[in-house]
C-alpha positions in Angstrom: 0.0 0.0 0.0 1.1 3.3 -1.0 2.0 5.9 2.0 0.4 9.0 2.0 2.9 11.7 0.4 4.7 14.4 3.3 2.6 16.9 0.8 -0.8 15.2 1.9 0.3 15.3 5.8 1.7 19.5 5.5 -1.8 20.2 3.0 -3.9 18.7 6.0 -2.0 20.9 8.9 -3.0 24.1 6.6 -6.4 23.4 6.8 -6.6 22.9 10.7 -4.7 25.9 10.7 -7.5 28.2 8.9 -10.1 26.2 10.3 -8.4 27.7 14.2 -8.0 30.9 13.0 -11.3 31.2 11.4 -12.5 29.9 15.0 -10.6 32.5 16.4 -11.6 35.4 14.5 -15.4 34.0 15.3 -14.8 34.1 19.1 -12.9 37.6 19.6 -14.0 39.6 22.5 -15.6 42.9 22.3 -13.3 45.1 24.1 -15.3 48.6 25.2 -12.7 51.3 26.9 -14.5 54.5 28.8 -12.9 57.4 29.7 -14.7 60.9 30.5 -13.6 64.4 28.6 -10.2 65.7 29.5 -10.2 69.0 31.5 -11.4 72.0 29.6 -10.0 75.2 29.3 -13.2 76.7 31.8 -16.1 75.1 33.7 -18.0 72.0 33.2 -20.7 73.9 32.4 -19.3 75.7 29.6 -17.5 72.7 28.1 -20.5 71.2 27.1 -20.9 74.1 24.1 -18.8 74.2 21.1 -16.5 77.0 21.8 -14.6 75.9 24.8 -11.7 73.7 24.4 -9.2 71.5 26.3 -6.7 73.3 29.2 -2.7 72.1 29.1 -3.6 69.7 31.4 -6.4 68.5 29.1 -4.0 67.9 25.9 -1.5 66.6 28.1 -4.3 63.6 29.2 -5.4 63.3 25.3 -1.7 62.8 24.5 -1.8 60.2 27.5 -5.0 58.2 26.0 -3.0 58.3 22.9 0.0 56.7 24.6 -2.3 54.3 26.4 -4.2 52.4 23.8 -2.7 53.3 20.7 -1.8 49.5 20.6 -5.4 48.4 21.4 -6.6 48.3 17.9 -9.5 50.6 18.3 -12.0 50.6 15.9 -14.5 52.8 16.6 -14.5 55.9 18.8 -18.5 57.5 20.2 -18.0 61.1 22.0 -20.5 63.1 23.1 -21.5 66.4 21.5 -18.5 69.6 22.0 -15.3 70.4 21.5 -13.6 69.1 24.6 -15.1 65.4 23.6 -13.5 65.9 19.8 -10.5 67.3 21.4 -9.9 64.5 23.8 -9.7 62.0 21.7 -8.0 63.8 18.6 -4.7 62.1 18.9 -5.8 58.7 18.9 -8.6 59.5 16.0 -5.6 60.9 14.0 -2.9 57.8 14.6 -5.5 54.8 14.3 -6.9 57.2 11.2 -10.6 56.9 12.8 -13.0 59.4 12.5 -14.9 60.2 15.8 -18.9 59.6 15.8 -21.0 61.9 17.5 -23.7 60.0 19.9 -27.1 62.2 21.1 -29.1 59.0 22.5 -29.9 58.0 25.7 -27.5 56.0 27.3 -29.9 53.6 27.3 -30.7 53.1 23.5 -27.4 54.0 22.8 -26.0 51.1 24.5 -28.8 49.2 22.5 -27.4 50.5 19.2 -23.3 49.4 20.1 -23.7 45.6 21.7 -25.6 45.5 18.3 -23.4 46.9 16.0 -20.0 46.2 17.2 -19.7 43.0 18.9 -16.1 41.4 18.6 -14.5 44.8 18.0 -12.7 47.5 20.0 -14.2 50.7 20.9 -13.7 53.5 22.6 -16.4 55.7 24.2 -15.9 59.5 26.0 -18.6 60.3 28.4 -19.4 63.0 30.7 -18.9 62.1 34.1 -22.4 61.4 35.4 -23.1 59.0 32.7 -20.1 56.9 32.8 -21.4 55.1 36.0 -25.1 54.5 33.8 -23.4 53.4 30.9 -21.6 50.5 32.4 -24.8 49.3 34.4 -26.8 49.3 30.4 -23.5 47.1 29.4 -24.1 44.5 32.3 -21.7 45.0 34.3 -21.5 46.6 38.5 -20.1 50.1 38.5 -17.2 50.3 41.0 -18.1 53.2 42.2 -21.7 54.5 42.8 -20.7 57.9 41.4 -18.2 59.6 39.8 -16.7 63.3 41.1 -16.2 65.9 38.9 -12.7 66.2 39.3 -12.3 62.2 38.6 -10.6 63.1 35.0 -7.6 60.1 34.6 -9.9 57.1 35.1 -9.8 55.0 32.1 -12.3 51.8 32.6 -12.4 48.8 30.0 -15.6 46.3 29.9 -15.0 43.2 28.0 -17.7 40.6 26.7 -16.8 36.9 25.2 -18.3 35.2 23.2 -20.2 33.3 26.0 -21.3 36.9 27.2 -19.4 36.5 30.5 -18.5 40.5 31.2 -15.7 41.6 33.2 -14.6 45.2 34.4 -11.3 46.9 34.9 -10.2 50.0 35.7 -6.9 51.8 35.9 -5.7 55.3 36.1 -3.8 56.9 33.5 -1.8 60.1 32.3 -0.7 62.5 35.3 -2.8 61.9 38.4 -6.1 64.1 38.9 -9.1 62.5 40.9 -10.8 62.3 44.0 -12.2 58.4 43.8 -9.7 56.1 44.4 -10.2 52.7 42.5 -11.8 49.6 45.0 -9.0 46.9 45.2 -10.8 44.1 43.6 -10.8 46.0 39.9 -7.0 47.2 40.4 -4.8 44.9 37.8 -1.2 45.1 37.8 -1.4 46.4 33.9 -3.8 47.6 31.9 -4.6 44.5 29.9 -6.7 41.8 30.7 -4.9 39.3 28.7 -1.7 39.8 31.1 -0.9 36.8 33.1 1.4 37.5 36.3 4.0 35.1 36.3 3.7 32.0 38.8 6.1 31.6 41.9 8.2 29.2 41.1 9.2 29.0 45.6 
């Protein structure tokens, strides 16, 4: 009997390979990042129009997303309406080459609208403070803290959903420090990726 050829064997290993990556590809995560609006260059209040920009301290936090998840892949960016939204997340729109999407919806049907649309993708969303707590209880996961404070600017919060819907939260702080609510222990990881296993003692 003849023996199948080393061709047959390789030609066989190709096709489990593409069949795993095609698995793969089918059971990415959707990766969700939250941040508010840097810090304006006035009030709260007046940041929400269209005239008031970001502060030095604000550029120096939009340069700091940048710098933060410009290796995340993101795919789609949602900010809320006014400059200090665009602003915040200009350098990242400009390097990943993504332009920013205005959202006016409730948080409600807007969170309808993006588990919809973008599952298995990577997506950024700037929020005013007081919704950022709302928006993660519409994506089905407990906020860690009840509220947010206004001065709360470097908190930077990632949701992620598999494909078996299991959600997780994590939150770190990022760019130079600025906030009032410190971060509960239990959502504190060592780096700001969930993928990152800490190496096992080997004592």
């Amino acid at each position: 009997m003849k023996k199948p050829s080393s061709f047959s064997g390789y030609f066989k290993v190709i096709i489990c390979c593409l069949l795993l990556s095609n698995f793969s590809a089918l059971a990415q995560k959707t990766n969700i990042w939250i941040v508010r609006d840097a810090e304006s260059s006035e009030s709260i209040l007046a940041a929400n129009n269209n005239t008031v920009g970001l502060s030095n301290q604000g550029q120096d936090r939009a340069q700091a997303l940048l710098k933060v998840l410009k290796h995340e892949k993101i795919q789609t960016i949602y900010i809320p309406t006014g400059k200090v939204a665009n602003e915040t997340v200009m350098p990242l729109s400009a390097k990943a080459k993504i332009l920013a999407r205005v959202y006016t919806d409730s948080v409600s049907a807007f969170v309808k609208k993006l588990t919809k649309n973008f599952q298995g993708t990577n997506v950024l969303i700037v929020a005013q403070y007081k919704d950022i707590m709302p928006l993660m209880s519409e994506l089905g996961v407990s906020p860690p803290f009840t509220e947010l404070n206004e001065e709360d600017y470097d908190l930077l919060f990632q949701i992620t959903i598999d494909d078996n819907d299991r959600r997780e939260i994590f939150v770190s702080n990022y760019g130079k420090k600025h906030h009032v609510t410190e971060i509960p222990q239990q959502y504190i990881i060592q780096r700001f990726n969930p993928s990152f296993i800490p190496p096992v003692n080997s004592h």
